[in-house]
N, C-alpha and C positions, 0 to 999 in steps of 0.2 A: 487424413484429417482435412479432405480438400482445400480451401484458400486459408487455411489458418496458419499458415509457414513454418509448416512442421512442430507444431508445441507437441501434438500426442506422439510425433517419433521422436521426440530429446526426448519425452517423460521415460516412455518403454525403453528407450535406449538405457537411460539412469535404473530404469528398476531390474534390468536383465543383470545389473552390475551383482557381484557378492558382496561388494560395500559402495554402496552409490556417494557422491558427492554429498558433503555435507551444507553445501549454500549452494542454490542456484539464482541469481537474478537475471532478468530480463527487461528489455528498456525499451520495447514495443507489447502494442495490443492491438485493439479495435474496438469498435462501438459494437457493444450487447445487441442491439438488433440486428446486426449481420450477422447474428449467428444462430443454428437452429439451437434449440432447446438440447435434443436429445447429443449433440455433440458438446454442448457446455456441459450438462452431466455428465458424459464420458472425461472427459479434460480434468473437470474437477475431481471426479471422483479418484483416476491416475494420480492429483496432485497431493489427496489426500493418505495416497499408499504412500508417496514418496516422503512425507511427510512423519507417518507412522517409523520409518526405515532409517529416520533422525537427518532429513534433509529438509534446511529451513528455504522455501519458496519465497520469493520475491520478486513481487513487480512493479514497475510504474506507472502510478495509477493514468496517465495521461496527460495532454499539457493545452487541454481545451477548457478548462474551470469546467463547470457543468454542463457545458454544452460536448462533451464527450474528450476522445483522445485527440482529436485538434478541434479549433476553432472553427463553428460551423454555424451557418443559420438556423433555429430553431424554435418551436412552440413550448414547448414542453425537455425536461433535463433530459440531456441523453447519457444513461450509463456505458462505463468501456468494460470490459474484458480481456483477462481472463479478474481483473480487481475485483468483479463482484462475487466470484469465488468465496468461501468462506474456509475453505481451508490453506488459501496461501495471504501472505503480508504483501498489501498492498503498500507503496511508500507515495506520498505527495512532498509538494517541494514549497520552501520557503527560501527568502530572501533577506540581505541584508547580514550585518552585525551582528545586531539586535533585535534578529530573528522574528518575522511578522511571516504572514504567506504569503506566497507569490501566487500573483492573479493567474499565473498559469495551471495551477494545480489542480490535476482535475480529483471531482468528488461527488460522491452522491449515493445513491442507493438501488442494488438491482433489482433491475423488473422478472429475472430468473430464481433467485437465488432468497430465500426468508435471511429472516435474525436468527444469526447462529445464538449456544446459550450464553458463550463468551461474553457477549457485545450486548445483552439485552440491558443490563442495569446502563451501560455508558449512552448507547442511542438515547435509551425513554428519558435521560437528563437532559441531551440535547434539544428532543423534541417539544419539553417542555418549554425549555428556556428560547427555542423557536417560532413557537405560538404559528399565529395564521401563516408566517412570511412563507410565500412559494407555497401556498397551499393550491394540490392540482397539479404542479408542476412536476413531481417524483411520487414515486411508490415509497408512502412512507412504513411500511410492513415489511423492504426490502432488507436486505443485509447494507450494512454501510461500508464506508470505504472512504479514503486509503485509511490505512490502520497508525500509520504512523510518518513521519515526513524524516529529509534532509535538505542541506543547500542544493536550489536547483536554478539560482541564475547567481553570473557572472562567475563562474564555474570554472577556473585556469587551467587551461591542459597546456599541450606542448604537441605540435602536430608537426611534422615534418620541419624538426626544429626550429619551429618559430612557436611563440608565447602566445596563445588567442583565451578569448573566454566563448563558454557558451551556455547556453539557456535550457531549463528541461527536467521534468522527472524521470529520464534516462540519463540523469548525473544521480538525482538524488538516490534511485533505485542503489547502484553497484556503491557509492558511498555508504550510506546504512548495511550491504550485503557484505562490507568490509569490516565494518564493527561486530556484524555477530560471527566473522570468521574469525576476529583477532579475541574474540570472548571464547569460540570454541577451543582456541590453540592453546588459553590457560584452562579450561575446563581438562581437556585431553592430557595436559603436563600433570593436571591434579589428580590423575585417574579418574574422571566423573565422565558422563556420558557428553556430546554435543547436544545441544541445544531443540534442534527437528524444531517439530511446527511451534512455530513463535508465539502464535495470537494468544493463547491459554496463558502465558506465561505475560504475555504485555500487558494484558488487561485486568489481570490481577492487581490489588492493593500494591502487594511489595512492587510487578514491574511498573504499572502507570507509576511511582512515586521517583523512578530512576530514568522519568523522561520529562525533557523542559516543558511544559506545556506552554502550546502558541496561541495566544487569545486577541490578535488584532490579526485585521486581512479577513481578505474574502477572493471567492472564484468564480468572477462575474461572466454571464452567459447568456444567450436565450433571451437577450434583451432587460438583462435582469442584471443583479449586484450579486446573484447566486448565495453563495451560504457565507457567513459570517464566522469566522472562526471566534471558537469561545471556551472560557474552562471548562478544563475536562476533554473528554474526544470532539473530536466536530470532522465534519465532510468537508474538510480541509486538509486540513494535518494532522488528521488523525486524534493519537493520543501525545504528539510531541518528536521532541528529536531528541536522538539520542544523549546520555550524560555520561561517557565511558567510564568514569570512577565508580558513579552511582549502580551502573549494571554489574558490574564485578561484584560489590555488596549483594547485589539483587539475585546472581546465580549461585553464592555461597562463596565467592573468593575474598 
């Protein structure tokens, strides 16, 4: 898969398995223009078997707001990848207690990849409630993204035993990829299947209603204040952050 750090040999490596992983998250990407077309459908298409095979994909969407997977000079929004995928859960990151978004989250819409059928009624609310803002600046026909958020700054690890914090939707990514492992581990206790590809299930009435929605914050970029989070999903945080009691209800437990 030349400079893509091996994503289509973890995918093949997972689907050669007889029972492949049931979460995988990832806490790097790249900006959608470095990559050719014909190898972004190949990628996707792998994530979309793995997916079928009941492995929930997850990435972070990036930690440049609109302006891509970092903070970059730019005209026009730059999408990252593999987020604009429509067959894996993109995660963006918020901040705070009181959960708002962090201006780091990145978001927006690919210039690869259309509106899956998942996401059409939640985008066109968006875009309504959008109007002119950053018109020009993204493909608004693209698939959106991230799909859904967690905490991604001030984020306490523990590194060579000392306490630090740190910043990022590579916190937020494997945080949310921890919640649908610990929802498959009672799905599996109850006999019921794991979970596999997320988005059909999140964007649903019952799942968007078992996620907090984030309506303040934005992912300023490009010389711009980038998008505006708001009810409902937004190219920010998605459709919310997780509500572990509410998702249990939401998969039948």
């Amino acid at each position: 898969d030349g400079d893509l750090e091996g994503f289509l040999d973890i995918v093949n490596y997972l689907l050669d398995k007889d029972t492949p992983n049931q979460v995988m998250t990832t806490s790097y990407g790249e900006n959608e223009s470095d990559m050719s077309v014909a190898l972004a459908d190949s990628l996707c298409n792998a994530y979309a078997q793995l997916g079928a095979r009941g492995t929930s994909v997850l990435f972070a969407s990036g930690d440049g707001g609109v302006s891509g997977s970092q903070s970059q000079s730019c005209t026009k929004f730059v999408p990252t990848f593999p987020s604009g995928c429509p067959f894996l859960t993109s995660v963006g990151a918020t901040t705070g207690t009181s959960e708002t978004a962090a201006t780091l989250s990145a978001g927006g819409f690919s210039n690869i990849f259309g509106t899956p059928d998942y996401q059409t009624t939640a985008k066109a609310a968006y875009l309504k409630t959008l109007g002119t803002t950053n018109s020009g600046k993204y493909n608004s026909s693209g698939r959106g993204y991230p799909d859904v958020a967690a905490i991604g700054q001030s984020v306490g690890i523990v590194y060579q035993g000392s306490s630090t914090s740190v910043d990022g939707t590579s916190c937020a990514s494997p945080i949310l990829a921890s919640v649908v492992a610990l929802l498959n581990d009672r799905l599996i206790a109850a006999g019921k299947s794991p979970l596999g590809f997320l988005n059909p299930f999140l964007y649903s009435t019952t799942g968007a209603a078992a996620l907090n929605d984030i309506k303040s914050g934005s992912n300023p970029g490009c010389s711009t204040n980038g998008f505006p989070a708001a009810t409902g999903w937004d190219p920010v945080t998605g459709l919310g952050t997780p509500n572990f009691s509410k998702l249990l209800t939401a998969v039948g437990l």
